[in-house]
C-alpha positions in Angstrom: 39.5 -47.6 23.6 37.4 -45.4 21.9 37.7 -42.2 20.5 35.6 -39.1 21.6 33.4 -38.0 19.1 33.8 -35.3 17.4 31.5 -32.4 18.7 28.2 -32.0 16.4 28.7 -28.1 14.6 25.3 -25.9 14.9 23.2 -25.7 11.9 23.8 -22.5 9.7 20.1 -21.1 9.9 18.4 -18.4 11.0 15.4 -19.8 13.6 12.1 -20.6 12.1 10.0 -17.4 11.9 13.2 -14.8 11.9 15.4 -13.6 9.2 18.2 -11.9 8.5 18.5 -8.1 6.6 20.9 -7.1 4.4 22.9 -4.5 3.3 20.0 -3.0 0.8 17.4 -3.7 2.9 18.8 -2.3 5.7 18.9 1.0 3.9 15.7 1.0 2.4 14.3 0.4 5.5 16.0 3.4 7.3 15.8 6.2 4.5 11.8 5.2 4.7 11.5 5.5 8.6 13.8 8.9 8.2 11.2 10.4 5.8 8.0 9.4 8.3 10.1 10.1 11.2 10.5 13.8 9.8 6.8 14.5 9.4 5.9 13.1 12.6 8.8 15.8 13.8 7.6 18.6 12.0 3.5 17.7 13.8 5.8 18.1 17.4 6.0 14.5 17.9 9.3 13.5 20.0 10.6 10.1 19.8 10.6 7.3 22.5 12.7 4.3 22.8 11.9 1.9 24.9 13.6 -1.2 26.2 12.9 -4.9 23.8 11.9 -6.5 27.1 8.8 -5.7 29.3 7.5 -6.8 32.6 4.7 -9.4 31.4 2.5 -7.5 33.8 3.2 -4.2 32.1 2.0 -6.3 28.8 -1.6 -6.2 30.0 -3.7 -8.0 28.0 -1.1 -9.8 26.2 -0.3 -11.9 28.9 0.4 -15.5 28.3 -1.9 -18.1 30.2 -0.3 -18.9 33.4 -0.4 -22.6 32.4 1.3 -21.5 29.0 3.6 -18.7 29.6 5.1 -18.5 26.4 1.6 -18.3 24.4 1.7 -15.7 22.5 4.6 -13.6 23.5 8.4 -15.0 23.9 8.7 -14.7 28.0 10.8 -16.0 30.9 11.3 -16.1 34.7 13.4 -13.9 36.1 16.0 -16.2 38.2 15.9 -14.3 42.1 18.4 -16.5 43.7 15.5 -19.1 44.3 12.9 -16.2 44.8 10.0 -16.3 42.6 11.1 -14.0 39.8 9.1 -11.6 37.6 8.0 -12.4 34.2 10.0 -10.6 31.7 9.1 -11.2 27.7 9.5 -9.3 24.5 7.7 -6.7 23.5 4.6 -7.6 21.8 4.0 -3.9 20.0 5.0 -0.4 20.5 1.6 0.6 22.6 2.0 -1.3 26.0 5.3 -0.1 26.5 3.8 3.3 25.9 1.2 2.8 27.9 3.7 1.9 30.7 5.9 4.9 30.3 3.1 7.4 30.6 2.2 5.8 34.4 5.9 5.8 35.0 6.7 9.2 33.8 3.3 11.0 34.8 4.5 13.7 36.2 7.7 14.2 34.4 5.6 14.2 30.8 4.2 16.9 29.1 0.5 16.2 28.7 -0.9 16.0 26.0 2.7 13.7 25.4 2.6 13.1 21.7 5.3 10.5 20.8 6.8 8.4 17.9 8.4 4.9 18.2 9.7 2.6 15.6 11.6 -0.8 16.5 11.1 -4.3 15.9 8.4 -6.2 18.1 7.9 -10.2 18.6 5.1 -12.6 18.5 5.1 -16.2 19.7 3.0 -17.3 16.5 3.0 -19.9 14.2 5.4 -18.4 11.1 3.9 -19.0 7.7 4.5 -17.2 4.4 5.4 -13.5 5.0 4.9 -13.9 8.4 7.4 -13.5 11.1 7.6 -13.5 14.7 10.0 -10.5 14.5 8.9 -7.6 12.2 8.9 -3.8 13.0 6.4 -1.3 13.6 6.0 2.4 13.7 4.0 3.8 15.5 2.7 8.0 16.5 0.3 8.2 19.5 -1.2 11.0 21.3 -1.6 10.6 25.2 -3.7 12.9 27.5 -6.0 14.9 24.7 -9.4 13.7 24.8 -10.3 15.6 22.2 -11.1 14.5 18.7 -9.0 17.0 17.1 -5.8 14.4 18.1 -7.5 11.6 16.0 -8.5 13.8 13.2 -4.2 15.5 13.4 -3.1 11.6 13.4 -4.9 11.0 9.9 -3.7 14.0 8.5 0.0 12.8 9.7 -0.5 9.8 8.4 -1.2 10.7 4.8 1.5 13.2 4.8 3.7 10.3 6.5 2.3 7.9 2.8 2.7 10.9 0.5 6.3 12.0 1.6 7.6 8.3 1.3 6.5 8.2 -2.1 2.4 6.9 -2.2 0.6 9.6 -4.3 -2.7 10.3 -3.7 -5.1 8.5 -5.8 -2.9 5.7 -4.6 -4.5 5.7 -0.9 -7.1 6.0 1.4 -7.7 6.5 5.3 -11.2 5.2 6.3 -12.1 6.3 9.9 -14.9 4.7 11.5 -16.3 4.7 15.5 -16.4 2.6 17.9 -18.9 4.3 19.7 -21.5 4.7 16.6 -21.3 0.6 16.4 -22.1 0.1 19.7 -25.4 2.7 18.8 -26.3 0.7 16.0 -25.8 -2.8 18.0 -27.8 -0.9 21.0 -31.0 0.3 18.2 -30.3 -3.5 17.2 -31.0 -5.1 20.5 -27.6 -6.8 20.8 -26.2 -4.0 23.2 -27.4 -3.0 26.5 -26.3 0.1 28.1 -26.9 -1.2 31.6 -25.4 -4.3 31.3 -22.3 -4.2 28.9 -21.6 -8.1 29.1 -25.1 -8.7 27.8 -25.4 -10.4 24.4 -21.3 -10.3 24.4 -21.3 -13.7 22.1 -23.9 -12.1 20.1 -21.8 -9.3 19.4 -18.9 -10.9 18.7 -19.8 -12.9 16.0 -21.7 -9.3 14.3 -18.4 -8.2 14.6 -16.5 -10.9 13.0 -19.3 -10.8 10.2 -19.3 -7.6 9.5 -15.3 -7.9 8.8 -16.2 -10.1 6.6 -18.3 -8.4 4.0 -15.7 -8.2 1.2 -15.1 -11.6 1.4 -18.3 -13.4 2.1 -20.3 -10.3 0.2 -23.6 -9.1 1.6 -25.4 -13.3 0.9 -22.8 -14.4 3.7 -22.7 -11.7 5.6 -26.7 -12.1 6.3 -26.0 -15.6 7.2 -23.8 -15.0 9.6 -25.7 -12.5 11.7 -28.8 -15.0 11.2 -29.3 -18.4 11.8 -25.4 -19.2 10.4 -23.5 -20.0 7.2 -22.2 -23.1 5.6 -19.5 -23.2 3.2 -18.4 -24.6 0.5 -16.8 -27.2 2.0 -19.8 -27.9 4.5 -18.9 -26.6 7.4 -21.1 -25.1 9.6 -20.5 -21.5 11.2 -23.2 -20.8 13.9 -24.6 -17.3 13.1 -25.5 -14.5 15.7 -29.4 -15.1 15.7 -30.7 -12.2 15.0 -34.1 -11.3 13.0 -34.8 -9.8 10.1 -35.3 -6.6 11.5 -32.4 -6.7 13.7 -30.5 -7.9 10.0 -31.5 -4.9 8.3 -30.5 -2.4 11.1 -27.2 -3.8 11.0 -26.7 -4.4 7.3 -28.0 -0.7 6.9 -24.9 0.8 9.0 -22.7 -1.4 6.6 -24.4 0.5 3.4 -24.9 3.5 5.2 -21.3 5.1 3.3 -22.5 8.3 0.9 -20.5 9.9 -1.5 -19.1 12.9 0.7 -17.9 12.6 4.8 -21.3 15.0 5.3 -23.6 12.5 3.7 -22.4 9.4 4.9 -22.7 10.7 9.1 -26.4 12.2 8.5 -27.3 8.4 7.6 -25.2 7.7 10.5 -27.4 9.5 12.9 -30.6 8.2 11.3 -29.0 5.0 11.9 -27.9 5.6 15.8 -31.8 6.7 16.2 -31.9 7.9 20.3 -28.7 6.2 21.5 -26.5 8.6 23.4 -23.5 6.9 22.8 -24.6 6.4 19.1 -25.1 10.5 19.3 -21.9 11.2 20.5 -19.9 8.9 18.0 -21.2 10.7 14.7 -21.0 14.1 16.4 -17.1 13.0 16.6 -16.7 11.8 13.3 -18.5 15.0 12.6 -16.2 17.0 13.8 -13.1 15.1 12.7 -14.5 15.6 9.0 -14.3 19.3 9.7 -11.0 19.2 10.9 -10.0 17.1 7.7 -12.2 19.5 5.5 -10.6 22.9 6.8 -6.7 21.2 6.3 -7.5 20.0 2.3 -7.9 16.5 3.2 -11.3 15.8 1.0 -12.8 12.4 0.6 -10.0 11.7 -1.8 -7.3 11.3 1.0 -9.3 10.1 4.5 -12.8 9.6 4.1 -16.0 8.3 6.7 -16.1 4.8 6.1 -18.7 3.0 8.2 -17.1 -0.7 7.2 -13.9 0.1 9.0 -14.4 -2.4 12.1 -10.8 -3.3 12.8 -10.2 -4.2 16.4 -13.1 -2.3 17.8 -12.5 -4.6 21.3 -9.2 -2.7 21.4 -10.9 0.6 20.9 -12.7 3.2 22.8 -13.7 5.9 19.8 -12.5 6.8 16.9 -10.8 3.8 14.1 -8.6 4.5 11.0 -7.1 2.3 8.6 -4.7 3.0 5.9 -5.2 1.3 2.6 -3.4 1.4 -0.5 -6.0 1.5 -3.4 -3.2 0.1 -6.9 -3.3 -3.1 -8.0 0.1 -5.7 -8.2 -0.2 -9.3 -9.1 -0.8 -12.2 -6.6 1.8 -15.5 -6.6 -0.5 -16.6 -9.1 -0.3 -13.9 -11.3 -3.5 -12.5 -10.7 -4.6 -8.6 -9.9 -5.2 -7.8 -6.5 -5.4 -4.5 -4.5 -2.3 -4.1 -2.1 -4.6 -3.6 1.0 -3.9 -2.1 4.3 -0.6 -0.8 5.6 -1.6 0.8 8.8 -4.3 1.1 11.8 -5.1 3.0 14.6 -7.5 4.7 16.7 -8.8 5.5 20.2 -7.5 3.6 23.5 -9.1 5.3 26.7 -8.4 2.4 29.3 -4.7 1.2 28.7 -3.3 3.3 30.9 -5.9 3.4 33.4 -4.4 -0.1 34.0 -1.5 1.7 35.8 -3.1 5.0 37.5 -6.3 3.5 38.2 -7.5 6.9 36.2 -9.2 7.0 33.1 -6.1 8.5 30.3 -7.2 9.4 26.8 -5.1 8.2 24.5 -5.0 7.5 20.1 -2.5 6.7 17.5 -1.4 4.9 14.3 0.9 2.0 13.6 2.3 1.7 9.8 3.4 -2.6 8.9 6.6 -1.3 7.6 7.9 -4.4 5.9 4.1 -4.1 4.0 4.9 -0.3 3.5 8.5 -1.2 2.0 7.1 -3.9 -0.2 4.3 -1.1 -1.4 6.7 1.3 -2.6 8.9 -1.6 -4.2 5.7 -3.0 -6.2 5.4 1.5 -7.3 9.1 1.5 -8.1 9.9 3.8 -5.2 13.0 2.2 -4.2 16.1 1.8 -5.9 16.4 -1.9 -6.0 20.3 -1.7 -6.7 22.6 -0.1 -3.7 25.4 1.5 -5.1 28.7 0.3 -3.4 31.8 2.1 -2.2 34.1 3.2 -3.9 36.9 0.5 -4.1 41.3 1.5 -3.5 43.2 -1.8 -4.5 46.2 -2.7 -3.3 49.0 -2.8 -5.9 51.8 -2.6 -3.7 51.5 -3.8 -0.3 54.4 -1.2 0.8 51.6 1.8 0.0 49.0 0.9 2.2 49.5 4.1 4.2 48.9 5.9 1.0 46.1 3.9 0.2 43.9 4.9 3.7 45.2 8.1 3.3 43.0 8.4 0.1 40.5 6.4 1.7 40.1 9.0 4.5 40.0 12.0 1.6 37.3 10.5 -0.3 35.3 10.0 2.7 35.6 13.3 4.5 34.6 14.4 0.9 31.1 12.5 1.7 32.3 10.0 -0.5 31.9 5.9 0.7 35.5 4.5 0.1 37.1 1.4 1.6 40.9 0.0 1.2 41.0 -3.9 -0.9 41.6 -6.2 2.6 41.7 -9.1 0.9 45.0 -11.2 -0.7 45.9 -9.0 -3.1 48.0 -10.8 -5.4 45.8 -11.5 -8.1 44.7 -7.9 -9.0 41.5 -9.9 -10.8 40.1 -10.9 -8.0 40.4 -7.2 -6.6 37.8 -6.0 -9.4 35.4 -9.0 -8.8 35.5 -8.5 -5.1 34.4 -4.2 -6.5 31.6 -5.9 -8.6 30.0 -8.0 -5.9 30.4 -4.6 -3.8 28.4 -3.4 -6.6 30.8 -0.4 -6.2 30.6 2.2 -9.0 34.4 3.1 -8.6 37.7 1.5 -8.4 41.2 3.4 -7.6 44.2 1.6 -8.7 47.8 3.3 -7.7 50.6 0.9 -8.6 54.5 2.2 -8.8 54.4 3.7 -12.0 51.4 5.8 -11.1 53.4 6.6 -8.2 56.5 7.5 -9.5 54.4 10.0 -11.9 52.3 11.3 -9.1 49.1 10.2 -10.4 46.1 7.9 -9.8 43.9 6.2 -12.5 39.8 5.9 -11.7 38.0 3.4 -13.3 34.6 3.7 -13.9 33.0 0.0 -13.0 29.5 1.1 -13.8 30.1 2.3 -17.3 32.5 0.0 -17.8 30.2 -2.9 -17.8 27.5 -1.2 -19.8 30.4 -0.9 -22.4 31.2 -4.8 -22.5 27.5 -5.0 -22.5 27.3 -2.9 -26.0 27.7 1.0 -25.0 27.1 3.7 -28.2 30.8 5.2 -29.2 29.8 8.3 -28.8 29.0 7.3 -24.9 32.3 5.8 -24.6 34.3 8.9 -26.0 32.2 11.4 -24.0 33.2 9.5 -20.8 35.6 7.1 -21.1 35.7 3.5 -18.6 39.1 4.8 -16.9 41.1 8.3 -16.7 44.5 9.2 -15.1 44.5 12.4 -13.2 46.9 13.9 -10.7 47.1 12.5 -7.1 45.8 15.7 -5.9 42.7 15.9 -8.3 41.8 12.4 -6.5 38.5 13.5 -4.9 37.7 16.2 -8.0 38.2 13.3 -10.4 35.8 10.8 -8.2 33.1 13.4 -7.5 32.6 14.1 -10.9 32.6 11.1 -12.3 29.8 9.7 -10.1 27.8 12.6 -10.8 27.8 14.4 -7.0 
């Protein structure tokens, strides 16, 4: 007869594209969203939290194909006791969701509703190197104010959200662009017609994609593209929009059409734009967000007209801002590279409309925290060592009331203590447990400090820089370990770490 195997024991890994957060990274994370959290607070921005799960209707145009209903975002049937279910999936981003609760909560809102959300978000996606299928965004939008002055008060938020969490200007940028004063320059192109929107759509698409391209392809490739096409250096072949010369130079002159000051750069602009209304009305707004800037001390130095900026202008209604940190780091290969973007945003006029049926304005930002965090690690910005907590050992199992009781002081003092919980016999294995805690303190109370009503502290941090090779005059001015009185406990503690 044979024996029943032995059940197989799960694997010991996170799934592929997820991973887990630790202690320091946990806290780095928070005290960064903290700091932005407080400037969005102190523009009048509430928070919002919404639930990780969202009707796949709500999700709009994230929706997976019905043939493929997990493309894209992680989704499921709803089981309705052989009914057919709704689709529910993870959130996607921070935006639909936002989009649903201004429908839901119309007339409950305050409009304009100006919010702030920041949460993780998931993707269906292939993973590859540095990129997940859970990661978490933070976002500020503005819902109900059509005017410009809400794009131009999200910039400003945004560079006060960079500066407060420790990017110094010189150090940054915010480009803001227009959706509407592409479309002008497309229309005086001949690739846009004002009567017929879905008219020379392919054309368009691939002038988008090449203009996104410029600093990669430079201006050689870029011409290519909107001509006949390009072939690269491997020899394939990318078909090109088909436009003329003429029709080249309008477009590549909006791409060069930047000028040393905001003023500068939107006169070319409305050369450029020539009798489109729509073209018109786009520089008159990026205009007018440049004085808005102007009059709050945000020069060209901080947020600047940047004609270039083309980031999901199919998403977009107006206004487009990108954040983009200007220092260099080193690639994987050792070579100098500009960090890049961190955050994007702009106008969105029709998600909501997908609810009500009525046209909502609407604009924001999201900040790529994980890219934020890792900015302001390459500057130095973070403490790359948490300190621990302060560490009681157990010297005498029959004290361990005493023990929590000094816990408990130390941390209504403010002060992060925990109580030894392991076997503690071997009081060496006590202090390596504090080390890996990385804990600056430990408290040792055994009988004979009891019986003289007194506690020794033992400095761990300045005790290893001693074994390392300390000065004697550092040791003597602050000795590894002191004895003090059971009631000068806390005193003793505070002052040794500094607080």
């Amino acid at each position: 007869m044979s024996k029943d195997k032995t059940p197989r024991r799960p694997r010991a890994e996170s799934p592929k594209g997820f991973r887990d957060y630790f202690g320091a990274e946990v806290t780095e994370r928070k005290t960064m969203l903290d700091a932005i959290a407080e400037v969005y607070h102190l523009h009048g921005f509430d928070a919002l939290e919404t639930p990780a799960v969202e009707t796949v209707e709500a999700l709009g145009k994230f929706l997976p194909d019905v043939d493929r209903p997990n493309e894209g975002v992680f989704s499921w049937q709803e089981d309705d006791s052989g009914n057919s279910g709704d689709w529910l999936a993870l959130r996607y981003d921070l935006t639909a969701p936002l989009a649903r609760v201004a429908a839901q909560y119309r007339n409950d809102l305050p409009s304009p509703y100006r919010r702030y959300a920041m949460g993780p978000v998931w993707r269906n996606e292939k993973p590859g190197p540095g990129r997940f299928r859970q990661f978490y965004q933070c976002d500020a939008d503005t819902v109900g104010a059509s005017s410009v002055a809400a794009d131009a008060e999200i910039c400003a938020m945004l560079a006060g959200s960079l500066e407060r969490v420790g990017i110094p200007r010189g150090d940054y940028v915010i480009r803001v662009n227009n959706r509407k004063v592409l479309n002008g320059v497309m229309e005086m192109a001949g690739v846009l017609d004002p009567t017929d929107p879905d008219k020379f759509h392919a054309e368009r698409g691939i002038v988008l994609r090449a203009i996104d391209k410029l600093d990669r392809l430079g201006d050689g490739g870029v011409r290519a593209l909107l001509g006949a096409g390009r072939k690269d250096d491997s020899g394939d072949f990318t078909k090109g929009a088909g436009l003329s010369d003429l029709q080249i130079e309008i477009v590549m002159g909006f791409m060069a059409a930047k000028r040393a000051d905001g003023a500068a750069t939107v006169a070319r602009l409305r050369d450029l734009v020539g009798g489109s209304i729509v073209g018109q009305e786009g520089v008159q707004e990026l205009e007018t967000i440049s004085e808005i800037l102007d009059a709050q001390g945000y020069g060209a130095d901080r947020i600047e007209i940047d004609p270039s900026v083309v980031r999901g202008l199919g998403y977009y209604t107006g206004p487009v801002f990108e954040a983009e940190l200007t220092f260099e780091i080193l690639d994987e290969k050792g070579r100098p590279r500009q960090f890049g973007s961190v955050a994007g945003g702009g106008r969105y006029d029709d998600l909501v409309k997908r609810f009500t049926g009525q046209s909502v304005p609407a604009t924001g930002i999201s900040i790529g925290v994980d890219r934020l965090l890792a900015a302001l690690r390459a500057k130095g910005r973070m403490d790359t060592v948490a300190v621990g907590p302060v560490v009681i050992t157990v010297m005498d199992r029959d004290r361990i009331a005493e023990y929590f009781a000094m816990a408990t002081e130390l941390r209504n003092a403010g002060i992060r203590a925990e109580v030894y919980l392991g076997n503690p016999k071997n009081f060496g294995n006590q202090l390596k447990y504090a080390d890996r805690r990385a804990s600056p303190i430990a408290i040792i109370m055994g009988g004979d400090e009891a019986a003289k009503g007194v506690v020794t502290v033992k400095d761990l941090i300045l005790g290893a820089r001693i074994a390392e090779g300390a000065s004697l005059e550092e040791w003597k001015s602050r000795p590894a370990q002191v004895e003090c009185a059971r009631g000068d406990l806390v005193a003793t503690v505070r002052a040794m770490l500094g607080a």
